[in-house]
C-alpha positions as CSV (number, residue, x, y, z in Angstrom):
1,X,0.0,0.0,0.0
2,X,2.9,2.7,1.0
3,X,4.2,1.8,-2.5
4,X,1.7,2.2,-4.5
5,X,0.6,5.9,-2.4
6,X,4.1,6.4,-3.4
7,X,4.2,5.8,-6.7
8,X,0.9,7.9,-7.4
9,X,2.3,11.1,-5.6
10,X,5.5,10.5,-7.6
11,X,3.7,11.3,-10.5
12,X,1.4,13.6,-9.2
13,X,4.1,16.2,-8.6
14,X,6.1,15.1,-11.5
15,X,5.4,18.7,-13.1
16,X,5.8,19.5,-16.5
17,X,8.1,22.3,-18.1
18,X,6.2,25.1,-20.2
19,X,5.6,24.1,-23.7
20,X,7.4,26.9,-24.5
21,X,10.6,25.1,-24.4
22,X,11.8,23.4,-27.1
23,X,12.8,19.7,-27.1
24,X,17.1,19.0,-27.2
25,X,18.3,19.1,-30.6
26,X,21.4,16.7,-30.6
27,X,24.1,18.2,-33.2
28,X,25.0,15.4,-36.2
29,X,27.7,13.9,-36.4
30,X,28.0,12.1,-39.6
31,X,26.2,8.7,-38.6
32,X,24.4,6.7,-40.9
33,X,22.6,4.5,-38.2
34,X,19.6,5.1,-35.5
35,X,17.8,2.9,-33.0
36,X,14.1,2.7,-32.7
37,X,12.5,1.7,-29.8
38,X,8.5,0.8,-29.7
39,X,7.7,2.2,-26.3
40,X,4.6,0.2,-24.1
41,X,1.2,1.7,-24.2
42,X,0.4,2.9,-20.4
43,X,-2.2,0.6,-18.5
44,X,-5.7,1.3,-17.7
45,X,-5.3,0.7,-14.5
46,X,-4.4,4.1,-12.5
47,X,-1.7,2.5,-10.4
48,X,-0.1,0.6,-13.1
49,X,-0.7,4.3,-14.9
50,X,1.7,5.8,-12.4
51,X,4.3,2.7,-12.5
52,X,4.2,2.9,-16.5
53,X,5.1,6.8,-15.8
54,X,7.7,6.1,-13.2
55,X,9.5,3.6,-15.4
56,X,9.2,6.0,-18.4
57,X,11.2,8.3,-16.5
58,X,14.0,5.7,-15.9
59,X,14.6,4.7,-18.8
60,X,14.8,8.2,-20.3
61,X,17.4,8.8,-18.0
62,X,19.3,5.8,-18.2
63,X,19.5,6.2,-22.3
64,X,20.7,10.3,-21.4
65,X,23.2,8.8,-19.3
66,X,24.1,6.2,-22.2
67,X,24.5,8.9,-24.6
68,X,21.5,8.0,-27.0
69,X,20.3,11.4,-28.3
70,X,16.4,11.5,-29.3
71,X,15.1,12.4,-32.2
72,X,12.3,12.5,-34.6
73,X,11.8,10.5,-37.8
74,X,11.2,14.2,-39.7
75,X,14.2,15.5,-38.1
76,X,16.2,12.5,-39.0
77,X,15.0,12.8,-42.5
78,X,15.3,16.3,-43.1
79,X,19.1,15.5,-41.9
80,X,19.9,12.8,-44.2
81,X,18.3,14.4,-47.1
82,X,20.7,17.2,-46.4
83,X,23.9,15.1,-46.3
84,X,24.4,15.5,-42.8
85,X,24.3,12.5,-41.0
86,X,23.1,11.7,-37.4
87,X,24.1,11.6,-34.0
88,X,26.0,9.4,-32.6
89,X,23.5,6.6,-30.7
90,X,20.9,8.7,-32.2
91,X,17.1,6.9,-30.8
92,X,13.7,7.3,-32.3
93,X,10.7,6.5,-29.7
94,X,7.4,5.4,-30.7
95,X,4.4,4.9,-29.6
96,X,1.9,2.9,-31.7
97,X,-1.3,3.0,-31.1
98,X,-0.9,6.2,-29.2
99,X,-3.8,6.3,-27.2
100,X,-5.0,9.1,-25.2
101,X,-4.6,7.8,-21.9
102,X,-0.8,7.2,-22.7
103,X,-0.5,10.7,-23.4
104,X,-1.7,11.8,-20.5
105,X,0.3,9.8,-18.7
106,X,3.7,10.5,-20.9
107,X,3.6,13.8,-22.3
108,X,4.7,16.1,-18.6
109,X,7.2,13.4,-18.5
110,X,8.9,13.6,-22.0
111,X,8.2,17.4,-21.3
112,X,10.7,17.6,-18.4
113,X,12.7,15.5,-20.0
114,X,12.8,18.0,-23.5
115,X,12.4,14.4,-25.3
116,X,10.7,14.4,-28.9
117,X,8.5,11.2,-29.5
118,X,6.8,9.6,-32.9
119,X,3.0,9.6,-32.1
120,X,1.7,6.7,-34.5
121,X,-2.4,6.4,-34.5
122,X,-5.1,4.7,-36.0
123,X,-6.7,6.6,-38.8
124,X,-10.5,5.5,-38.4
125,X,-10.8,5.5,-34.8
126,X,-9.4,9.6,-35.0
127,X,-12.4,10.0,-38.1
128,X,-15.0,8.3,-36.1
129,X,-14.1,10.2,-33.3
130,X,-13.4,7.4,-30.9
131,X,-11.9,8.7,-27.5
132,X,-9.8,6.7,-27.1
133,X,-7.3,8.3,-29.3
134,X,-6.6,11.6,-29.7
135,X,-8.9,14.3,-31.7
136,X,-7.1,16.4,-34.7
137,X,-7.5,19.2,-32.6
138,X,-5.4,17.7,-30.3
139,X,-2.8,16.5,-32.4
140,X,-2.5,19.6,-34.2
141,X,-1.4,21.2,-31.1
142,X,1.3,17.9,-30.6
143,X,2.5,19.1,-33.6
144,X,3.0,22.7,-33.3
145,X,4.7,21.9,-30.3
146,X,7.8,20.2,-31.9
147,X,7.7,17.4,-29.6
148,X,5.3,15.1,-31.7
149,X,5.7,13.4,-35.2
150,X,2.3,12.2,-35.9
151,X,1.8,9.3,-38.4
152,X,-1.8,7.1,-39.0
153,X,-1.7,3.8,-40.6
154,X,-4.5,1.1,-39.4
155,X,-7.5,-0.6,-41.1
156,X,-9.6,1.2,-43.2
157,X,-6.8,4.2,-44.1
158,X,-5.6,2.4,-46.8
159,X,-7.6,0.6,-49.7
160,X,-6.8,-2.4,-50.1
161,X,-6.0,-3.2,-46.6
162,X,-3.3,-5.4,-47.3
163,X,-0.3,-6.5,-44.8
164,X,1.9,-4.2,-46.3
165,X,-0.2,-1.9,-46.2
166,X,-1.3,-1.9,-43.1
167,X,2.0,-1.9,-42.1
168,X,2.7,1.6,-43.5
169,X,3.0,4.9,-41.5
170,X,1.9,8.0,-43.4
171,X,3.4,11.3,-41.3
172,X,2.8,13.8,-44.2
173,X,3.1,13.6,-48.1
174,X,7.1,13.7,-47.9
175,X,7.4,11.3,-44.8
176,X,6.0,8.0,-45.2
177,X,7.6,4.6,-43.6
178,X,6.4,1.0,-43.7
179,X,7.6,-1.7,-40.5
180,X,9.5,-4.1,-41.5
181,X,7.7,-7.8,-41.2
182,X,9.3,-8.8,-38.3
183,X,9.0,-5.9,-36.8
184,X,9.7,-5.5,-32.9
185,X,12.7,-7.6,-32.2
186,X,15.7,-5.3,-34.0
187,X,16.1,-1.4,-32.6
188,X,19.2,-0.7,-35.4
189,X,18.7,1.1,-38.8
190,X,20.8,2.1,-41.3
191,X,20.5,4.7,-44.1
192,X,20.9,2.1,-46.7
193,X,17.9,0.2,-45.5
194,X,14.7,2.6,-45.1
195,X,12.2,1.2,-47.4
196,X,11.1,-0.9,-44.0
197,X,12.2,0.4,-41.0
198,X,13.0,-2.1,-37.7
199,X,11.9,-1.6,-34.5
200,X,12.6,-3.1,-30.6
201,X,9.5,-3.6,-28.6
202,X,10.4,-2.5,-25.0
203,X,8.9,-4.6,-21.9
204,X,7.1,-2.9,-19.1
205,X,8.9,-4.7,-17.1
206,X,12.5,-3.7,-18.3
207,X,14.7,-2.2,-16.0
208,X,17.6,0.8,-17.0
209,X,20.1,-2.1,-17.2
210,X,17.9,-4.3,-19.2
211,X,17.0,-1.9,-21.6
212,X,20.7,-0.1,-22.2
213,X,21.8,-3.8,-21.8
214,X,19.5,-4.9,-24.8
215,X,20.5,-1.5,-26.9
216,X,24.6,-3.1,-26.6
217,X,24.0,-5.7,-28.2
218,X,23.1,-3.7,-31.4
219,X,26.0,-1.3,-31.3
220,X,27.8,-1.4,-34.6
221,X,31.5,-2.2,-34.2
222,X,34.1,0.1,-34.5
223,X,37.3,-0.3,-34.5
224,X,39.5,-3.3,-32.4
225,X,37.4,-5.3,-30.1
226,X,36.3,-8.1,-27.8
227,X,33.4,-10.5,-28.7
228,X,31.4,-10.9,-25.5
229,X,28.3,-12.3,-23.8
230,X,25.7,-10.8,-21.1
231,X,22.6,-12.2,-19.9
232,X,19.6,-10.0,-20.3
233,X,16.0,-11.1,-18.7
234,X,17.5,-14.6,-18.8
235,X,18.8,-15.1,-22.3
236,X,22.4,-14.9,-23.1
237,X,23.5,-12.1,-25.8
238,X,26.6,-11.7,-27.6
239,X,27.9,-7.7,-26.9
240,X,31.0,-6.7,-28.2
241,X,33.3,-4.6,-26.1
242,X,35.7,-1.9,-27.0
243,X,39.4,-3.3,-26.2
244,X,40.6,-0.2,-24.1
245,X,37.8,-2.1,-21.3
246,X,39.2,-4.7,-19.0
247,X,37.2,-7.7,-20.2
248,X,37.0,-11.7,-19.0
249,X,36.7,-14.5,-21.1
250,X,33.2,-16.0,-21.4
251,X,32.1,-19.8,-21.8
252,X,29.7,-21.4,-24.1
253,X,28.1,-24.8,-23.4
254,X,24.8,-27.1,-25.3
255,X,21.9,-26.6,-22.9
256,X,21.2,-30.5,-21.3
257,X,18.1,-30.9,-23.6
258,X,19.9,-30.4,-27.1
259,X,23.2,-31.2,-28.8
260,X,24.5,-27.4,-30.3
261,X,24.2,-24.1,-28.7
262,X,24.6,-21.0,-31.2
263,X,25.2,-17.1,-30.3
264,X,25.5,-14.0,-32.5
265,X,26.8,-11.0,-32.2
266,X,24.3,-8.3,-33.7
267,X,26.8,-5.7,-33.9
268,X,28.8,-7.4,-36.6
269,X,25.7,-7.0,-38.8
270,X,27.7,-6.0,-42.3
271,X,31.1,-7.5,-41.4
272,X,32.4,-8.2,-45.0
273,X,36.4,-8.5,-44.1
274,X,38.1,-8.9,-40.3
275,X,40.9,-10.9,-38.8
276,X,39.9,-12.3,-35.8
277,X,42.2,-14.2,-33.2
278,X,40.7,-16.9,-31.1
279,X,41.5,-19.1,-27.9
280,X,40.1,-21.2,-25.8
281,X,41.8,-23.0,-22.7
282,X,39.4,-25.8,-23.3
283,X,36.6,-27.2,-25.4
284,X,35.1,-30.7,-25.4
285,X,33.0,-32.0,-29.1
286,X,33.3,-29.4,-31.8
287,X,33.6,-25.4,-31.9
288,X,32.7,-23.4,-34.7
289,X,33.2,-19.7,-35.7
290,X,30.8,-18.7,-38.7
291,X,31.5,-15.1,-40.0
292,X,29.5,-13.5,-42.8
293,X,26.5,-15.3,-41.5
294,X,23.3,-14.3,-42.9
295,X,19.7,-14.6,-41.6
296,X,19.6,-18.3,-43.0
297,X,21.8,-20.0,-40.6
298,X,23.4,-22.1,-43.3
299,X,24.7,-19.2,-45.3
300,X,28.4,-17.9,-44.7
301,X,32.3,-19.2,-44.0
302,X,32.9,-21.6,-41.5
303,X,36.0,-22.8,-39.4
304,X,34.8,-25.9,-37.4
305,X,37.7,-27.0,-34.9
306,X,37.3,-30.5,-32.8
307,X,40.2,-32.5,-31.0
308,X,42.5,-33.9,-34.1
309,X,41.3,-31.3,-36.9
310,X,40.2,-27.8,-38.4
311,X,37.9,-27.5,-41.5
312,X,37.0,-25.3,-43.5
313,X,33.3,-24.4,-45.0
314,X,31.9,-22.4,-47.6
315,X,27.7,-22.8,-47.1
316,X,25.0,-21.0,-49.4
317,X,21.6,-22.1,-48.8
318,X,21.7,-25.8,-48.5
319,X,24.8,-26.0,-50.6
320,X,28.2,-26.6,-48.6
321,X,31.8,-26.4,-49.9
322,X,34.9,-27.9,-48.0
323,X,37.5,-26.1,-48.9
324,X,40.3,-27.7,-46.8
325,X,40.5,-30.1,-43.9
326,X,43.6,-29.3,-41.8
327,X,45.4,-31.7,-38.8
328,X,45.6,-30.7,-35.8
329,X,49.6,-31.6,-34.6
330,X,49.2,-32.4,-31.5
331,X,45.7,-32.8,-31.2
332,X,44.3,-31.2,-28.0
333,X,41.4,-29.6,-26.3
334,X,42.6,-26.4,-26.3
335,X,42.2,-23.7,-28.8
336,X,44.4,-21.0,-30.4
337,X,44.3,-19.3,-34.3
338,X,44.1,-16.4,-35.9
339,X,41.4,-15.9,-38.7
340,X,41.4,-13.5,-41.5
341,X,39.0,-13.1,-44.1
342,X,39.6,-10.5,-46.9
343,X,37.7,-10.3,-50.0
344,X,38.2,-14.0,-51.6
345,X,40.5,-15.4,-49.3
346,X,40.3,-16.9,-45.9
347,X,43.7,-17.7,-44.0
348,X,44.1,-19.4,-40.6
349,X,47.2,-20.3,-38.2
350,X,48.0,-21.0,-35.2
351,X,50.3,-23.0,-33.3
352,X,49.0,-26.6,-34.0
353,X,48.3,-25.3,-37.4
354,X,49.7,-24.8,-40.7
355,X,49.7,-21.8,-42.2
356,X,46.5,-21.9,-44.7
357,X,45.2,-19.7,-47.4
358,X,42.1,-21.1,-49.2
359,X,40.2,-19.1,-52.1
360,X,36.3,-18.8,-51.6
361,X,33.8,-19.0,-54.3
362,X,32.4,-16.0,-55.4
363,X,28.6,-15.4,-53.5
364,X,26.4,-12.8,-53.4
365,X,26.5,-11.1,-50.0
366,X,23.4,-9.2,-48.3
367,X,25.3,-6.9,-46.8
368,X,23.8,-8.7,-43.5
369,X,26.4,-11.1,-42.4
370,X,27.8,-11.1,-39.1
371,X,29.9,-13.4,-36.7
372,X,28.2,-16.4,-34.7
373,X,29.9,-18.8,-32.6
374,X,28.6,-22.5,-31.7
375,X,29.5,-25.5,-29.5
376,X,28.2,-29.5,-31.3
377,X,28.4,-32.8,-29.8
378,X,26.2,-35.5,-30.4
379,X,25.7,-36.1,-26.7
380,X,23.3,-33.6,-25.4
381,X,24.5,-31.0,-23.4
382,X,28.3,-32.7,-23.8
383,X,29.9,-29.8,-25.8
384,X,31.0,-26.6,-24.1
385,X,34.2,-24.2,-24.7
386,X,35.7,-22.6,-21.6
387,X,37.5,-19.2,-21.2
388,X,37.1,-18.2,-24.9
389,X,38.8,-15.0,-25.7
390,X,38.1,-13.3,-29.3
391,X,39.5,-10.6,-30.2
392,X,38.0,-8.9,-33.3
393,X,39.6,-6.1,-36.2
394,X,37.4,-4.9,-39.2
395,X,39.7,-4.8,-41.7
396,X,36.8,-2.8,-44.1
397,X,33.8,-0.4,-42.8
398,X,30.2,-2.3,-42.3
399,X,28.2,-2.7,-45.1
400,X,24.6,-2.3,-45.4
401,X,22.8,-2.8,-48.4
């Protein structure tokens, strides 16, 4: 009971600043990447009202003190129309169905907080007047407010009706976006990739470290660094780590009801070309680094190490290639090589190894590929790799087609 009298006087006196002030205008910076983050509608219920507000607040300041800078979609198309780029960790916010209830809850909050926010609403409900959603009236005031991008999509505003279609956003005649199928589960966007725009459902449940946990896990790479893993609201996440932080080896094992256990790192996403130099102090059935890895699993270049041997896959589709099958001398459980794939080649060594260039087969890439790691045995829950240390250089920018 305290809590809950607390939490509703938090909010009570959680005033807002006059609308008068203009929301924070980050300066670019030459990006060509922003997150978007599908914010949770706020509850009916008047308590869970004030909790929804309350955790609104938190995570706003927990992505301030990340150093994601919010934004608009028109600002972040008027900016990339000009040739200007974005800010770094720049963050769209959306809500979608904004309903009226979630404004009144929000809009003091994002207010104090000078945040801008993408107000997405359904097109009939505002024509029939439904009060649920905000009037035009209403909106029109969002608008000249500069807080507010407003957009409709929903059934009925467009023709046909379609799932595409209903998946479009119209915000005016020179801003339109459509989400992209599997929307909800991917907060990164590049420049190169518009035509359906991603988006990462937040929980209501998520706490500051859950939600900048998730949002580091999408981080493009830059420059020399670690491949890592965190757990986030009980799944396991690959993060990569910038090498100037201290960082501990992680270890990778099948769970006890299947025989492989696979991991990506999402900030790898258009990793064409990169050396990469692996150990491991120990690894029981098979290991396997895949880089280039599209969204089918089977696609990309694989190294596949295991106890007396290191091959070497080329996989498209269903399609595999063995381009070289290397002994291990002496065989051993533990694990060290160096990787580099550039353009055509792939070359590995190490200290059991020969030193091995192999030529790959020309293969369309997506501009998609990233690195994966995964531990096979035919035992379940037999293969696991302990203290694995990877340490990661692009050797070209990320491409994003």
């Amino acid at each position: 009971m305290v809590a809950g009298v607390a939490v509703l006087l938090w909010v009570s006196f959680f005033h807002a600043v006059p609308p008068s002030a203009p929301p924070l205008s980050p300066h670019s910076a030459g990006y060509d990447w922003y997150l978007v983050l599908h914010l949770p509608e706020t509850p009916n219920d008047p308590y869970q009202a004030a909790v929804a507000g309350r955790n609104l607040h938190i995570w706003l300041t927990a992505l301030k003190r990340g150093g994601y800078q919010p934004l608009l979609f028109s600002d972040a198309q008027s900016r990339l129309s000009r040739g200007l780029g974005l800010p770094q960790r720049a963050v769209v916010l959306v809500y979608d169905p904004g309903f009226h209830r979630t404004f009144d809850t929000v809009s003091p909050i994002l207010l104090n907080h000078r945040v801008p926010v993408v107000w997405v609403t359904n097109h009939t409900a505002v024509l029939r007047g439904d009060r649920h959603y905000m009037n035009r009236r209403e909106m029109r005031r969002m608008l000249q407010s500069g807080y507010w991008d407003i957009g409709f999509s929903g059934d009925g505003f467009w023709s046909q009706g379609t799932p595409e279609e209903r998946r479009q956003v119209q915000f005016n005649p020179a801003l339109r976006l459509s989400w992209a199928p599997e929307t909800g589960r991917q907060a990164i966007n590049w420049l190169s990739a518009l035509n359906a725009v991603h988006r990462l459902d937040i929980g209501s449940r998520w706490t500051a470290e859950d939600l900048l946990d998730r949002l580091a896990t999408e981080l493009p790479l830059q420059g020399t660094s670690r491949l890592g893993l965190r757990m986030i609201r009980g799944r396991l996440w690959g993060i990569i780590i910038p090498s100037a932080q201290e960082a501990s080896a992680f270890s990778l094992q099948t769970p006890l009801t299947g025989t492989s256990r696979t991991l990506y790192w999402l900030g790898t996403q258009g990793l064409q070309d990169a050396r990469l130099e692996l150990q491991a102090s120990s690894f029981f059935g098979q290991f396997f680094l895949w880089l280039r890895s599209g969204d089918n699993r089977q696609d990309g270049v694989g190294i596949g190490f295991s106890r007396e041997e290191v091959f070497l896959d080329q996989r498209t589709g269903s399609k595999r290639h063995r381009l070289a099958v290397l002994p291990r001398k002496p065989a051993g459980n533990t694990l060290q090589a160096t990787v580099t794939l550039s353009g055509q080649e792939l070359q590995i060594s190490g200290p059991d190894l020969p030193t091995t260039t192999v030529s790959l087969s020309p293969a369309p890439t997506t501009g998609r590929g990233l690195v994966r790691i995964a531990v096979y045995d035919h035992v379940r829950g037999a293969a696991r790799a302990e203290d694995v240390n990877v340490i990661l250089t692009p050797l070209t920018p990320l491409e994003h087609r």
